[in-house]
Structures are given as C-alpha cells and as structure tokens.
N, C-alpha and C positions, 0 to 999 in steps of 0.2 A: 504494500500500500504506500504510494507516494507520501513524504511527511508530510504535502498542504490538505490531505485529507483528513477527518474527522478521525478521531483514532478509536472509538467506540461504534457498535452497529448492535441492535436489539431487531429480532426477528420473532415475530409472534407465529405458532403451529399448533394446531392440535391442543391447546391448554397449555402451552408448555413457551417460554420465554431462554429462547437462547441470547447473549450478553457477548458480545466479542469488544478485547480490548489487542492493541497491541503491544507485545510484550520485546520482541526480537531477543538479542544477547543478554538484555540488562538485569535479568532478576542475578544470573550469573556472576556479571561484574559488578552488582551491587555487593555481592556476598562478599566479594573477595575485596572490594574498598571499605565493609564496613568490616571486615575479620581484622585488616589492619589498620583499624582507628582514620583512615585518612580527612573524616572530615576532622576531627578532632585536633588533629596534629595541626592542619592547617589553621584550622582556631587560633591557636597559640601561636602559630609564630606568623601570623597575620590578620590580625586583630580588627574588627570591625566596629563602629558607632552606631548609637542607638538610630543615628537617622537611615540608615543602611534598609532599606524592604527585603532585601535579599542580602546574608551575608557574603564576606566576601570567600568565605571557605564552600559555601554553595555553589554561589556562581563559577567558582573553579573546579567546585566537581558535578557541574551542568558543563562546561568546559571539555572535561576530560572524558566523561561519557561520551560525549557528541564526539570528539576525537577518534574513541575508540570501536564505537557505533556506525557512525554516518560521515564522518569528516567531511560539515558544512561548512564554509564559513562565517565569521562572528556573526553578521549582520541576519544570516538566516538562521540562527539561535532559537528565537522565538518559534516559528514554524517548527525547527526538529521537534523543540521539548514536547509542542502541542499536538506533535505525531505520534505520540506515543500515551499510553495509560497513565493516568495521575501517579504523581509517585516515581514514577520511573527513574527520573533524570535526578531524584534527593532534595528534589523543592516541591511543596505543597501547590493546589490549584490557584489558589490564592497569587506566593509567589510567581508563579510563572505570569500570571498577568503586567510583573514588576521587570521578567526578564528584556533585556534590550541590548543593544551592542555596547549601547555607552555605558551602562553596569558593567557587564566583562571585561569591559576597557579600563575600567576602573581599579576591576579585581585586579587585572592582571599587573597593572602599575602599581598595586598592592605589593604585588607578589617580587616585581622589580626591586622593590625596595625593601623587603625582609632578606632575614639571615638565609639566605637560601641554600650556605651550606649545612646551615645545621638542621635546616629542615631535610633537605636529604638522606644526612645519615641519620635522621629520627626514624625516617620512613625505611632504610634499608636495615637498622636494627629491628626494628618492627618487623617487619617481612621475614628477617634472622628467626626471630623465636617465634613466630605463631606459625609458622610452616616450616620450622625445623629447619632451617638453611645451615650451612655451616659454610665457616669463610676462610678455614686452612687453605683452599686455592682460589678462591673470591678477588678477582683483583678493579678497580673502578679506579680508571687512568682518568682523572675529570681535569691534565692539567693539556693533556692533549687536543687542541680542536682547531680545526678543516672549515676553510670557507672558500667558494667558489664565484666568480666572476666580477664585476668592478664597482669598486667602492671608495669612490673619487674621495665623496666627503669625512668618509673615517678615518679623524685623525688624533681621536682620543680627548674626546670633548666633555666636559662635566653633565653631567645627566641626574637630576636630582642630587647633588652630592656625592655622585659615584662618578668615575669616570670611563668612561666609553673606550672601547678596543682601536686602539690605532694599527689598522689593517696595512702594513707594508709590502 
C-alpha cells in the first residue's frame, strides 16, 4: 500500500468486521529499539523542552524507523508515519499530527550538538549486554572517514560552536 494511503481498511461480511492496519517490519524493529532502551538513551543525552509537541528522542526515532522502513525523505515524514498503524513509528496519533520537516530538523541539530560520542558507546554497550555481544574482536575504527566529490566551501568553519571538517 502506497504511504499517501489510509493505513486502516474495515470491511463489513457476514456479521463479522474485518480491521486491516498496516504493520510492515516495524512491530520487529520496535522490539529491538525498545530491548535496547534507544528512546531513552536518546533522552538523556538530548534533552528536550517542555514546548517540544514531539520530543526530540521521538522525532529521531520516527527518523530512524523511516530510515530503516521506507527511506523517505525529511519532508515526506508526515505521509510515511501516516502510512502506517498508530503506534508504529513511537509517537502517538496525537503527535504525528505535530510531525513536520522543520521538527526533525530541529531534532537533528539537537543531535548535532550532543555528546555524540558518548551516546554511541551508550548505545553499543547496551547492544553489548542485552544480546550478549562480546567485544574481544569488536573493533569500531570511528577515526576513519571517506568523503567523495567536491566540497569547494569546506574549510573548517565554526558551526554552533563546533567546528566543521576542512575537507583537503
């Protein structure tokens, strides 16, 4: 079912009311984001204000679902969430009325600006013991990184306080 269509269908037979929702991967990869705490973690180490409709650890894991569901982009957010069963994406019916590009946009300049290493290795300890991982050959090279084709203006420019990768 395309996401711009209704994501519920009621078909009345016989006395009997059949109810379709769509569900696709997500009851799956809910289990496995909420077995290792991810909205939680995200809580903490990116913290939202009471004027927030949507936190900003929702809106990243409405983000991340769609990622790993549909890979729409930001601005067709609203349509995915709305493609699918309430519930699905870890924001209420309510919130998804709240979702928009410029919230994610927002999240994610959240997320810019938190300790993002230490949310990492919150997340990859976590992962460690609730699925038994063990990390005697575990290795996470995150000093290594590859960027491809031309990037005139990146010369290492301050960006909220942080400074920007001067690409040579």
């Amino acid at each position: 079912m395309p996401s711009s269509q209704a994501p519920t269908s009621t078909k009345e037979a016989a006395g009997f009311t059949l109810h379709t929702e769509r569900l696709g991967p997500l009851p799956l990869i809910n289990h496995f984001i909420e077995r290792i705490g991810l909205h939680d973690t995200l809580s903490r180490h990116i913290p939202s204000d009471a004027r927030c409709s949507i936190t900003h650890a929702s809106a990243l894991g409405v983000l991340l679902r769609s990622i790993i569901v549909e890979r729409e982009p930001i601005y067709r957010q609203h349509e995915t969430v709305h493609g699918f069963a309430d519930g699905m994406f870890g924001i209420s019916a309510q919130e998804m009325e709240h979702l928009s590009d410029d919230r994610l946009g927002r999240a994610l300049d959240r997320l810019f600006d938190a300790d993002r290493t230490a949310l990492l290795t919150e997340l990859v300890l976590a992962v460690g013991q609730r699925f038994g991982v063990r990390f005697e050959e575990f290795h996470n090279d995150s000093t290594s990184i590859s960027f491809c084709g031309g990037y005139r203006r990146a010369r290492g420019r301050q960006i909220r306080a942080r400074t920007a990768p001067a690409i040579t």
